[in-house]
LOSEDREN-116307 format. One record per residue: residue number from 1; residue in three letters; x negated, y, z negated of N, C-alpha, C in turn. Coordinates in steps of 0.1 Angstrom, whole numbers, plus 5000, padded with zeros to 4 digits. Example, Ala and Ser with C-alpha at 12.3 -4.5 7.8 and 13.67 -1.06 7.14 Angstrom:
// residues 2
+------+------+------+------+------+------+------+------+------+------+------+
: resi : resn :   nu :   nv :   nw :  cau :  cav :  caw :   cu :   cv :   cw :
+------+------+------+------+------+------+------+------+------+------+------+
:    1 :  ALA : 4868 : 4943 : 4922 : 4877 : 4955 : 4922 : 4868 : 4967 : 4922 :
:    2 :  SER : 4872 : 4978 : 4929 : 4863 : 4989 : 4929 : 4871 : 5000 : 4921 :
+------+------+------+------+------+------+------+------+------+------+------+
//
This chain:
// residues 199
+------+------+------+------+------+------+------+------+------+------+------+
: resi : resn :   nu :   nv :   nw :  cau :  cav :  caw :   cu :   cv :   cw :
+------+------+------+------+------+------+------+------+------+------+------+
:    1 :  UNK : 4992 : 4988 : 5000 : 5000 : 5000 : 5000 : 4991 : 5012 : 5000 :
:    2 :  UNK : 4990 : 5024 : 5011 : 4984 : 5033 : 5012 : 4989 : 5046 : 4999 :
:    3 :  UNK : 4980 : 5050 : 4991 : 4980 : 5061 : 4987 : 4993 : 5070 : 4993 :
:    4 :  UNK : 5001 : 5078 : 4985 : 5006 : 5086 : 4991 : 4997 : 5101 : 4990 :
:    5 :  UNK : 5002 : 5112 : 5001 : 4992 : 5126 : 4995 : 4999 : 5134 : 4988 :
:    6 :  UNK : 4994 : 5146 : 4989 : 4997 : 5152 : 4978 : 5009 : 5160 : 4982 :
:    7 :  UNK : 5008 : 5162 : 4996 : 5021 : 5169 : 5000 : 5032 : 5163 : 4998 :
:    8 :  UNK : 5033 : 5148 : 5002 : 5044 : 5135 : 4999 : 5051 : 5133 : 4984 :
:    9 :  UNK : 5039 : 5133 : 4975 : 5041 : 5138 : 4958 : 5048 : 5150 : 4958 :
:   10 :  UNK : 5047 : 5165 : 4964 : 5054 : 5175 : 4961 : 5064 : 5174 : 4968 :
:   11 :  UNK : 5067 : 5163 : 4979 : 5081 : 5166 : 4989 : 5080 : 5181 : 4994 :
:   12 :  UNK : 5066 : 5184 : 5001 : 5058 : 5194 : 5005 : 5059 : 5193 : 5020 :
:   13 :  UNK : 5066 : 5196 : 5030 : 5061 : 5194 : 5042 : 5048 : 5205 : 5050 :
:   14 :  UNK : 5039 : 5199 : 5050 : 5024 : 5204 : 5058 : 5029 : 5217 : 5062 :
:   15 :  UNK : 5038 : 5212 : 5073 : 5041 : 5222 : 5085 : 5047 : 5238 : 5082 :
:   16 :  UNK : 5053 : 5233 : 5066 : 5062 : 5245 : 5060 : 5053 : 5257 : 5057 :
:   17 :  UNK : 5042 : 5251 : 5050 : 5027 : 5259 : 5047 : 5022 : 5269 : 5059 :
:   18 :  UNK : 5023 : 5256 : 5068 : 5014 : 5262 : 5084 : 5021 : 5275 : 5087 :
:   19 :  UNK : 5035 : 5273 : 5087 : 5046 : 5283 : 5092 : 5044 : 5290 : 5085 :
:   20 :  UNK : 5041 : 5293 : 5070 : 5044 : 5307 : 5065 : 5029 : 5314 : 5065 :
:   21 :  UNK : 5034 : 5325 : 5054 : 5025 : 5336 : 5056 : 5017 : 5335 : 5048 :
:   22 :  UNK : 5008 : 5339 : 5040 : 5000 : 5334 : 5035 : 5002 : 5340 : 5020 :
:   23 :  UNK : 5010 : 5354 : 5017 : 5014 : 5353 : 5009 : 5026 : 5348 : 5000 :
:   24 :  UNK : 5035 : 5340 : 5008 : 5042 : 5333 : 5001 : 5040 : 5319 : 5000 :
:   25 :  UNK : 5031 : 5311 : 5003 : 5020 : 5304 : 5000 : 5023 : 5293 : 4986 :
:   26 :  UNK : 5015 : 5302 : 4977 : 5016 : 5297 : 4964 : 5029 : 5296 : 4959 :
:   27 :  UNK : 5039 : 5307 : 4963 : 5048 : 5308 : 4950 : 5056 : 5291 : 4960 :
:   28 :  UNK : 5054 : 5289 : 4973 : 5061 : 5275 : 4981 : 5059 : 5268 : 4972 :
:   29 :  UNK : 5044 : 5261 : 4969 : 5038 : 5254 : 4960 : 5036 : 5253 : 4948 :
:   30 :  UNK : 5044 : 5264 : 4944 : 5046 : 5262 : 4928 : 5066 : 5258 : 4922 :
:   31 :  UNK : 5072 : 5265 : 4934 : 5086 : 5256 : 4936 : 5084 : 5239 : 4939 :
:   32 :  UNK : 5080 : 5239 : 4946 : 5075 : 5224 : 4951 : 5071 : 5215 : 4940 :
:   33 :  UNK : 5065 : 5221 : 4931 : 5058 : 5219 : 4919 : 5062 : 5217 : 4909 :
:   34 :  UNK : 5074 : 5227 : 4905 : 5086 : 5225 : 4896 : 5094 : 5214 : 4898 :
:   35 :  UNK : 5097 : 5217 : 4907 : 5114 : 5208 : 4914 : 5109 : 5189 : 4911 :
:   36 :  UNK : 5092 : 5188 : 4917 : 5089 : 5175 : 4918 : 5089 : 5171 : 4900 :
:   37 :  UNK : 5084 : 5178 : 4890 : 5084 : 5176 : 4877 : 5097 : 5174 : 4873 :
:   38 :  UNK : 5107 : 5180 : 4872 : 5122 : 5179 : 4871 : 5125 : 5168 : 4877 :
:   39 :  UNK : 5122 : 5163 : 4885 : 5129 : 5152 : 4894 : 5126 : 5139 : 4890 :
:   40 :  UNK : 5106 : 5140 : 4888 : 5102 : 5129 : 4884 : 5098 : 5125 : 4868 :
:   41 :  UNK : 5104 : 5136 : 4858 : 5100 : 5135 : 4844 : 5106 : 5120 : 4839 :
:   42 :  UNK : 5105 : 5118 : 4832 : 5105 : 5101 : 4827 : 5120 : 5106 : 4817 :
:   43 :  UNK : 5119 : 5119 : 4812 : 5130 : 5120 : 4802 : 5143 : 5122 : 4817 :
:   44 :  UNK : 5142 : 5127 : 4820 : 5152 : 5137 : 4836 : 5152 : 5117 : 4846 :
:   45 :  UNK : 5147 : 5110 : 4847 : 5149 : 5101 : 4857 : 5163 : 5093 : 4855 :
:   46 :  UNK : 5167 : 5090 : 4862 : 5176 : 5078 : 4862 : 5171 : 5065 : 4861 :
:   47 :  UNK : 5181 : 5055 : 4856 : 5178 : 5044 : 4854 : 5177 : 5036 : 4871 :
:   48 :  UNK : 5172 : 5030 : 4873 : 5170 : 5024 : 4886 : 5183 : 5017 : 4893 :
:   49 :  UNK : 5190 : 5009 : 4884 : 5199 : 5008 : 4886 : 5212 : 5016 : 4891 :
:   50 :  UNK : 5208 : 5025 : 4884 : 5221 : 5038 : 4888 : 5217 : 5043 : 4901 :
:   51 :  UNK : 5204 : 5039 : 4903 : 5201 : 5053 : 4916 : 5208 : 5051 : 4929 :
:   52 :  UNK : 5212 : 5056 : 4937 : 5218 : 5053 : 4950 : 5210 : 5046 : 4962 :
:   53 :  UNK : 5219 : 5036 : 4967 : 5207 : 5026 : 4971 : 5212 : 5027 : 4993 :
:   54 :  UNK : 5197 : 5040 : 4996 : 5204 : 5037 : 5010 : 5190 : 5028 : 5015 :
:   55 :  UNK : 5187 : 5033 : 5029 : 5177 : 5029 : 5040 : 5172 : 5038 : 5042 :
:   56 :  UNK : 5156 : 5039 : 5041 : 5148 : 5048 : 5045 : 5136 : 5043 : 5054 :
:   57 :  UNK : 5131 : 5049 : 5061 : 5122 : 5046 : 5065 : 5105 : 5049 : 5057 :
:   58 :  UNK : 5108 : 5058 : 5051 : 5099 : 5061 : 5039 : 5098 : 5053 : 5027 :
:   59 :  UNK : 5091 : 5047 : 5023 : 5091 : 5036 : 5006 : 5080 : 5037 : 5003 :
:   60 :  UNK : 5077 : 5044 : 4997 : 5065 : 5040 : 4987 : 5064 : 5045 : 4972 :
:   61 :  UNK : 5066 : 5038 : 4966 : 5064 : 5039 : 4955 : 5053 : 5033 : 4946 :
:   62 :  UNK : 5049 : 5041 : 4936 : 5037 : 5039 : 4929 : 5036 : 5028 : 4916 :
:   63 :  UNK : 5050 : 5030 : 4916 : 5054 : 5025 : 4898 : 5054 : 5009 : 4897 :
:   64 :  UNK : 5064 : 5005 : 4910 : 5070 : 4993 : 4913 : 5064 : 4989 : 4931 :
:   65 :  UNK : 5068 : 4972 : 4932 : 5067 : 4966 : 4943 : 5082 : 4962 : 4950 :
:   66 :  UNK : 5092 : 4971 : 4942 : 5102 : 4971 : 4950 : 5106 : 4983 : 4956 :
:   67 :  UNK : 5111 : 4975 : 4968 : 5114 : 4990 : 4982 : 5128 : 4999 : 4977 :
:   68 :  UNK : 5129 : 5005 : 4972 : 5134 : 5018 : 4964 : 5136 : 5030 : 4975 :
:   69 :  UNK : 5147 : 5035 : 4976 : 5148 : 5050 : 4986 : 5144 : 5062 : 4982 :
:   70 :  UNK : 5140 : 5064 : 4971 : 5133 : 5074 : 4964 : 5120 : 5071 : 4957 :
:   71 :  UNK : 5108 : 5072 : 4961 : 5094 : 5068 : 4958 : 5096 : 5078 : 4944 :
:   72 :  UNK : 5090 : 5073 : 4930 : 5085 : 5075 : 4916 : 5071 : 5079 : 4913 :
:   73 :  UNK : 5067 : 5093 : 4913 : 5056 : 5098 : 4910 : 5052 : 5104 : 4895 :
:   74 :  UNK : 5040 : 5100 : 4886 : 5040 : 5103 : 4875 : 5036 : 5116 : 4876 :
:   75 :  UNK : 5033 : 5121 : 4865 : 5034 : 5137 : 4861 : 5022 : 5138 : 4861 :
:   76 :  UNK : 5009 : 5131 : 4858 : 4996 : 5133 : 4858 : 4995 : 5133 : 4879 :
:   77 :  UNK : 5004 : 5129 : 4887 : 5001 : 5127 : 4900 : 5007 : 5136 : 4904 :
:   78 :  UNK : 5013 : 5145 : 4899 : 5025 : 5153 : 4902 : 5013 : 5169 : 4901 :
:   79 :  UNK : 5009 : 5171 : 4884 : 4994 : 5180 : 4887 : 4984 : 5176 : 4892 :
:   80 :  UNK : 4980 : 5167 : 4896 : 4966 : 5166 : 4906 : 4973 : 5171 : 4917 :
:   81 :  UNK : 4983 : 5168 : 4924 : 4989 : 5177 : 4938 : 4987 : 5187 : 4939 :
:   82 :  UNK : 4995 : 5197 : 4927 : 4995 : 5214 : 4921 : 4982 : 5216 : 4920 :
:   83 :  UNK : 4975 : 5213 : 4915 : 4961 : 5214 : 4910 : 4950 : 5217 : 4928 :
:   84 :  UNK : 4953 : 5207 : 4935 : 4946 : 5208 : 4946 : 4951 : 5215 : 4959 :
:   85 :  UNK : 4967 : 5216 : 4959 : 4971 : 5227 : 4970 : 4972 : 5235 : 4966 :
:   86 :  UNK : 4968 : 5242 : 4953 : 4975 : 5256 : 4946 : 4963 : 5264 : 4950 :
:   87 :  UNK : 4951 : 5261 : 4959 : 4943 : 5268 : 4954 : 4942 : 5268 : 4975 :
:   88 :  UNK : 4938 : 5281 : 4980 : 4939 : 5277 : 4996 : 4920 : 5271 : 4999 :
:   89 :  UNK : 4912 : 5268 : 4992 : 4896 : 5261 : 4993 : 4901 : 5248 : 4988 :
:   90 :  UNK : 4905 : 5247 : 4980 : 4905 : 5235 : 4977 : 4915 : 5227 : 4988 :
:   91 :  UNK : 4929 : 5236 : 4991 : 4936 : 5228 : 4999 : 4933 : 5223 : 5014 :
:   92 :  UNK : 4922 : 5236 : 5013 : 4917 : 5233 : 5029 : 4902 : 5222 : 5027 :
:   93 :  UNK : 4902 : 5213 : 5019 : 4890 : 5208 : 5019 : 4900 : 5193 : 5019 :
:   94 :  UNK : 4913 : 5193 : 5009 : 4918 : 5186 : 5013 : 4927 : 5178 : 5024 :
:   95 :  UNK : 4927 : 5192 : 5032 : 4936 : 5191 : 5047 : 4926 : 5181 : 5057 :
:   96 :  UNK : 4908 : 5187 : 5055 : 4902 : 5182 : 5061 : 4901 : 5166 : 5057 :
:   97 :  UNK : 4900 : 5167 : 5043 : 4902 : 5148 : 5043 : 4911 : 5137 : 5045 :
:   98 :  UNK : 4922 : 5148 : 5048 : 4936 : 5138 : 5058 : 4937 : 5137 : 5066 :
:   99 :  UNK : 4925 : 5151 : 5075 : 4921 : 5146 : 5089 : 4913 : 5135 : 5094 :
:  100 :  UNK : 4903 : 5133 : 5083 : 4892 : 5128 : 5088 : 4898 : 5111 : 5084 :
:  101 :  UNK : 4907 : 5109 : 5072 : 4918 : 5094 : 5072 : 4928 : 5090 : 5083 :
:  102 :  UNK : 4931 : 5104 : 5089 : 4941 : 5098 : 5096 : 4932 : 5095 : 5110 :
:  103 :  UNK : 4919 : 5102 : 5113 : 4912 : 5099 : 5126 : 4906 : 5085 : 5124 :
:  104 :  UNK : 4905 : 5082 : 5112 : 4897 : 5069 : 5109 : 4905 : 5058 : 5109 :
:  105 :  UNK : 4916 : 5058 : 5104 : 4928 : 5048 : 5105 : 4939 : 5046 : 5118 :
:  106 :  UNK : 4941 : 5033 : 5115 : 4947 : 5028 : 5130 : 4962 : 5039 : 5130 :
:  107 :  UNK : 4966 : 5038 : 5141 : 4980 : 5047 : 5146 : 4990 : 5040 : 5137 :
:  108 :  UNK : 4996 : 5048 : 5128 : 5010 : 5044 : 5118 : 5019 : 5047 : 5120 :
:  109 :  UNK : 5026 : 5041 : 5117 : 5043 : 5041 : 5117 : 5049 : 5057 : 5123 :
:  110 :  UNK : 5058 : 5058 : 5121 : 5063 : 5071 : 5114 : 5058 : 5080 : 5107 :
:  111 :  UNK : 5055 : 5098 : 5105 : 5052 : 5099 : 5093 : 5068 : 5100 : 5088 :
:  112 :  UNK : 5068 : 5104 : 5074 : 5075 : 5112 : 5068 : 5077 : 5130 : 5070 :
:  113 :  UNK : 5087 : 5130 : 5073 : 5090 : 5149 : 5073 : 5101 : 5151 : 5063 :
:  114 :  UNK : 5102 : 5164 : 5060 : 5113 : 5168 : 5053 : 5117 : 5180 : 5063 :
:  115 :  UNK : 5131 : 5181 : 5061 : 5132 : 5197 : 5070 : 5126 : 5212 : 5064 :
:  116 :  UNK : 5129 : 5220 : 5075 : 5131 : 5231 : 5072 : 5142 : 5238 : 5083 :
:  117 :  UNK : 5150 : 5248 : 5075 : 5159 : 5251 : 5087 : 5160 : 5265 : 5087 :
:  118 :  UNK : 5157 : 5273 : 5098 : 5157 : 5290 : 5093 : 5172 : 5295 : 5099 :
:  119 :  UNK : 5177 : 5306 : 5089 : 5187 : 5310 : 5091 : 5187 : 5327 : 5091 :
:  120 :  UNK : 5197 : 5335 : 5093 : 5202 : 5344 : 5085 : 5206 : 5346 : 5077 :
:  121 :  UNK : 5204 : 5358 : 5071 : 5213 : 5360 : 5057 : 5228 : 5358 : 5053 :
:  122 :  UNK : 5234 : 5365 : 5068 : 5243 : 5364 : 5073 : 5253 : 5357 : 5071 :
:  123 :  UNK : 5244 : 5341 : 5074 : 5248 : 5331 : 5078 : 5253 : 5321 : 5064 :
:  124 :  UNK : 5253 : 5326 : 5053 : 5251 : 5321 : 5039 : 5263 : 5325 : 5034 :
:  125 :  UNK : 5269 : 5320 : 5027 : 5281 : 5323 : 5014 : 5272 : 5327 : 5001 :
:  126 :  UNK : 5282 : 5341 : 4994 : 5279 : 5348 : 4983 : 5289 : 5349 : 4974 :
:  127 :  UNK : 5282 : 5356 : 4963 : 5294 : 5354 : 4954 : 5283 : 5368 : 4944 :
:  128 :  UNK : 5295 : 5378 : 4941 : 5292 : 5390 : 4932 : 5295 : 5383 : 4917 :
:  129 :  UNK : 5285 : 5391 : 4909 : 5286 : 5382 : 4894 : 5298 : 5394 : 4887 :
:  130 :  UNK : 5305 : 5387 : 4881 : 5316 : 5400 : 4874 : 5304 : 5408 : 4863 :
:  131 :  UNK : 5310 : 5423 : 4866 : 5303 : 5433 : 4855 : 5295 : 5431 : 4858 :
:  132 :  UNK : 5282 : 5424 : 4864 : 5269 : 5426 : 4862 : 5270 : 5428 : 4876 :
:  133 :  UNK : 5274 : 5430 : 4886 : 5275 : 5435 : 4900 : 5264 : 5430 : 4911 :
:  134 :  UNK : 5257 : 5419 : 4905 : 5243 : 5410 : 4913 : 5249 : 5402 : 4924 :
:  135 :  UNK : 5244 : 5400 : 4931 : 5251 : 5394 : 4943 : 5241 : 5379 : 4945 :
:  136 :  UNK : 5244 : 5370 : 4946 : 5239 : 5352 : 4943 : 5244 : 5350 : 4960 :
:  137 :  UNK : 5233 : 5340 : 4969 : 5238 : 5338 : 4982 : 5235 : 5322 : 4980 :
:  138 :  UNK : 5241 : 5315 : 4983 : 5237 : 5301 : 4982 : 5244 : 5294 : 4996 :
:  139 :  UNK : 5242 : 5280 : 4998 : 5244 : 5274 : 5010 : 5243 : 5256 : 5008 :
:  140 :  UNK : 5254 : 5248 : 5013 : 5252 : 5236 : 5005 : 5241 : 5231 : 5013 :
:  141 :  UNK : 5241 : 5218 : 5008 : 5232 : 5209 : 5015 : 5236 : 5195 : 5019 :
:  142 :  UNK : 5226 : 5191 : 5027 : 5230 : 5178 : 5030 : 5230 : 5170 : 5020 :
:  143 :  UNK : 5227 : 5169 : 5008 : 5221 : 5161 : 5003 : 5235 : 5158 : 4990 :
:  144 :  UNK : 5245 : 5169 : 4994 : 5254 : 5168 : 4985 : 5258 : 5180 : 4974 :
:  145 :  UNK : 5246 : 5188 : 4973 : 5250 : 5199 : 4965 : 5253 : 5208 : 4970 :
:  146 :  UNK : 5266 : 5216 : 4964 : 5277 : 5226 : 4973 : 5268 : 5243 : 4974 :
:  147 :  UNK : 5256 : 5238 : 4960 : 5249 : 5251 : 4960 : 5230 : 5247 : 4960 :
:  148 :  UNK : 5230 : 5241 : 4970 : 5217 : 5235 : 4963 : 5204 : 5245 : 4969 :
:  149 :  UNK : 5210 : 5249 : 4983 : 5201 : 5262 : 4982 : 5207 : 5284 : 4978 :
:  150 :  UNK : 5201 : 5288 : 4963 : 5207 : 5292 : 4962 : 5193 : 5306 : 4956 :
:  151 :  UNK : 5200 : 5315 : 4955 : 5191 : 5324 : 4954 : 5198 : 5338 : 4948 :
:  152 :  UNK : 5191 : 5351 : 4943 : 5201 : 5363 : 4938 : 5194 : 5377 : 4946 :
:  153 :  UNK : 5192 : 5386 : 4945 : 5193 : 5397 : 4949 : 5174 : 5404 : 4944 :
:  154 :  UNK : 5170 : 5395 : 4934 : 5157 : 5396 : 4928 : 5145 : 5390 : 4937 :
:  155 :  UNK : 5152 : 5378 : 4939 : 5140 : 5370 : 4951 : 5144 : 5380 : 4963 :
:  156 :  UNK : 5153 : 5384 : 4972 : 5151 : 5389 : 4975 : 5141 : 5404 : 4981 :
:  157 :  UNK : 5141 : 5408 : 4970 : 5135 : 5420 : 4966 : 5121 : 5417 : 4964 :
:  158 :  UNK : 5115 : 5405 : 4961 : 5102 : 5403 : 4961 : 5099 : 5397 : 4976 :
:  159 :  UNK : 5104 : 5398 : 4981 : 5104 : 5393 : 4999 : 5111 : 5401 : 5002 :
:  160 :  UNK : 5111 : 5412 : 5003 : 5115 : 5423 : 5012 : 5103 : 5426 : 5020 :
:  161 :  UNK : 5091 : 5434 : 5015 : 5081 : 5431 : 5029 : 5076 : 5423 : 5036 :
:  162 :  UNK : 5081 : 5410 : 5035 : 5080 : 5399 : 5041 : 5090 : 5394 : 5053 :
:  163 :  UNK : 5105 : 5403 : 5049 : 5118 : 5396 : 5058 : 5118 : 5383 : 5059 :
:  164 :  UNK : 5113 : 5375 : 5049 : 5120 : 5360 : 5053 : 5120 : 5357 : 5035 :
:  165 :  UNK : 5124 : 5347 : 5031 : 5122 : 5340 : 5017 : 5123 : 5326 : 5023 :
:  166 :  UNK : 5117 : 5318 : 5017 : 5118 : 5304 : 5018 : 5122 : 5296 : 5002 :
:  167 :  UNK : 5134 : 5293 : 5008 : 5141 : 5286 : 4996 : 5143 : 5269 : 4992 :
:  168 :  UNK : 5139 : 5262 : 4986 : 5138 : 5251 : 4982 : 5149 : 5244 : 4977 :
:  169 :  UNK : 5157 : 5230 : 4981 : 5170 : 5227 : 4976 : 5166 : 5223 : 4959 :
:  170 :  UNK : 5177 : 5225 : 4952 : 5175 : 5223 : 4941 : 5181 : 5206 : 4937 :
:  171 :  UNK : 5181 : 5203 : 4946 : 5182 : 5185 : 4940 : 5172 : 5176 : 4954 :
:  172 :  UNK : 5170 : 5182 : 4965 : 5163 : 5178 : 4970 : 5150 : 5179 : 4977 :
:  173 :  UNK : 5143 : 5177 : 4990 : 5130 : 5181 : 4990 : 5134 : 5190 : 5008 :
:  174 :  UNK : 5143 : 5194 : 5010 : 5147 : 5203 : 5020 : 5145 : 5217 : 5018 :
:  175 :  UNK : 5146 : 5225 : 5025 : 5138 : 5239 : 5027 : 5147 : 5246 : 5039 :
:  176 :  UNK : 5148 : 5258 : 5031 : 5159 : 5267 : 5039 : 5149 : 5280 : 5041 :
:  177 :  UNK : 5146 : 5287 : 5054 : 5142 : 5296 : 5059 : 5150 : 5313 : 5062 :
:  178 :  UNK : 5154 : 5318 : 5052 : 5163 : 5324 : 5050 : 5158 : 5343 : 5058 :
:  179 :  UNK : 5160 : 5347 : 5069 : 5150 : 5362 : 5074 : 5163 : 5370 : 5073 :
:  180 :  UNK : 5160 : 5383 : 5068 : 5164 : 5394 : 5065 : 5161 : 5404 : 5066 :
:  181 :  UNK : 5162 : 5414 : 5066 : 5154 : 5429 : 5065 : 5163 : 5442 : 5054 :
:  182 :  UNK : 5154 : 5447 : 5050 : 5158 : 5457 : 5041 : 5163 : 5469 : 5050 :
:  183 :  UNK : 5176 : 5471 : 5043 : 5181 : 5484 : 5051 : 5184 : 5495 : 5043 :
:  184 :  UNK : 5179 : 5508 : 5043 : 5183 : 5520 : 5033 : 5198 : 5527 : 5029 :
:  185 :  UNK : 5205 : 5527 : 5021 : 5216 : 5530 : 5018 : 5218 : 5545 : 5023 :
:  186 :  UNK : 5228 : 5554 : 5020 : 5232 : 5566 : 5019 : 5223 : 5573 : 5006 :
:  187 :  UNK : 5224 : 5570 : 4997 : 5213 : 5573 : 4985 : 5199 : 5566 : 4983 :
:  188 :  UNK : 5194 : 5561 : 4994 : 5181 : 5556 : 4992 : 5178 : 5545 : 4988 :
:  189 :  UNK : 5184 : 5543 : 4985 : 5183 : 5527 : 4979 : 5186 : 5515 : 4990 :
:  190 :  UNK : 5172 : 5508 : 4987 : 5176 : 5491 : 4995 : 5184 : 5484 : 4993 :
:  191 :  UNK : 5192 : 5484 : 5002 : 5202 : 5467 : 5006 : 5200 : 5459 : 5013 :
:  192 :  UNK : 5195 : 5444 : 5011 : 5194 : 5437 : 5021 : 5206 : 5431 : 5028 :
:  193 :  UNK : 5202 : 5430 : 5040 : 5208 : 5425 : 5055 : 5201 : 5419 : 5066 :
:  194 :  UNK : 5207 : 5408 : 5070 : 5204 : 5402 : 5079 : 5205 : 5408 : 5087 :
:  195 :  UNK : 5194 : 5415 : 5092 : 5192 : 5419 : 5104 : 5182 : 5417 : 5115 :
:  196 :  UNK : 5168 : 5404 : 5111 : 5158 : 5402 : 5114 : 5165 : 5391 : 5119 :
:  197 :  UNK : 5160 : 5386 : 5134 : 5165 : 5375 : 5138 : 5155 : 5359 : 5133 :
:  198 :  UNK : 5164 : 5349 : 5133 : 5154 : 5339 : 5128 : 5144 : 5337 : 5139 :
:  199 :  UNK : 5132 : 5329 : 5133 : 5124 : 5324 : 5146 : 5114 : 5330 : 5142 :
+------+------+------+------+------+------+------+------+------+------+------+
//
């Protein structure tokens, strides 16, 4: 059974990284990073039995030798990942030695991907909080949850010179590409609006 990497541990797709900018970077990797700790803590796991049993073409798991649709990563595997993409020298030393595995090893399966899907802001259901007048945009997912990618008016605002945020599902390892642009009110003040086209 091949090692899995460290992007596969984070439910990290390579390509997500490649695509963004370099300063939203880290904070990708430290969602990534959260979400996989939550998911895979030993107190937070489900019993095996309970877990939902489909077909995947992905199986690998570390724990057990049975084929399971969700691979089980410990928390010491979970920061050695954090630990080596968090840093862009370290991660690019590691990129090079999945190059240099994957040139040296015979042609494999499938890989694994996770999505990403880029949208508008637009294109999102919101919801204003009473009395506190914050505005929350969320969007279901495939995976089942009615809010699983979800975000407020704050992230936004930290990706306003950016026009995009990239948002992570909250039960799964999918990625929503959300572009926007800040537009100035009648009294100066920023509103964001989809006005930046995706792509």
């Amino acid at each position: 059974m091949t090692e899995p990497t460290h992007y596969e541990v984070l439910s990290l797709p390579k390509s997500l990284l490649e695509e963004s900018n370099g300063e939203q970077i880290p904070q990708i990797i430290k969602q990534a990073y959260h979400r996989a700790l939550l998911r895979h803590h030993p107190d937070k796991a489900q019993a095996p039995s309970s877990r939902h049993q489909h077909t995947s073409t992905y199986n690998r798991s570390t724990t057990t030798a049975t084929s399971t649709s969700n691979p089980i990563y410990t928390v010491d595997q979970i920061a050695r990942a954090y630990t080596t993409l968090s840093t862009s020298t370290s991660r690019s030393q590691y990129d090079r030695y999945l190059l240099t595995q994957q040139n040296s090893s015979k042609p494999s399966q499938s890989t694994f991907q996770t999505g990403i899907e880029t949208i508008d802001l637009d294109d999102l259901d919101y919801s204003e909080s009473p009395g506190a007048g914050e505005t929350h945009w969320y969007r279901p997912c495939r995976c089942g949850n009615e809010q699983g990618f979800a975000f407020g008016e704050d992230d936004l605002e930290e990706a306003g010179d950016l026009g995009e945020l990239i948002v992570g599902c909250q039960d799964c390892s999918l990625w929503l590409r959300v572009c926007f642009a800040v537009v100035e009110d009648d009294d100066g003040t920023g509103e964001e609006a989809a006005a930046k086209q995706p792509g």
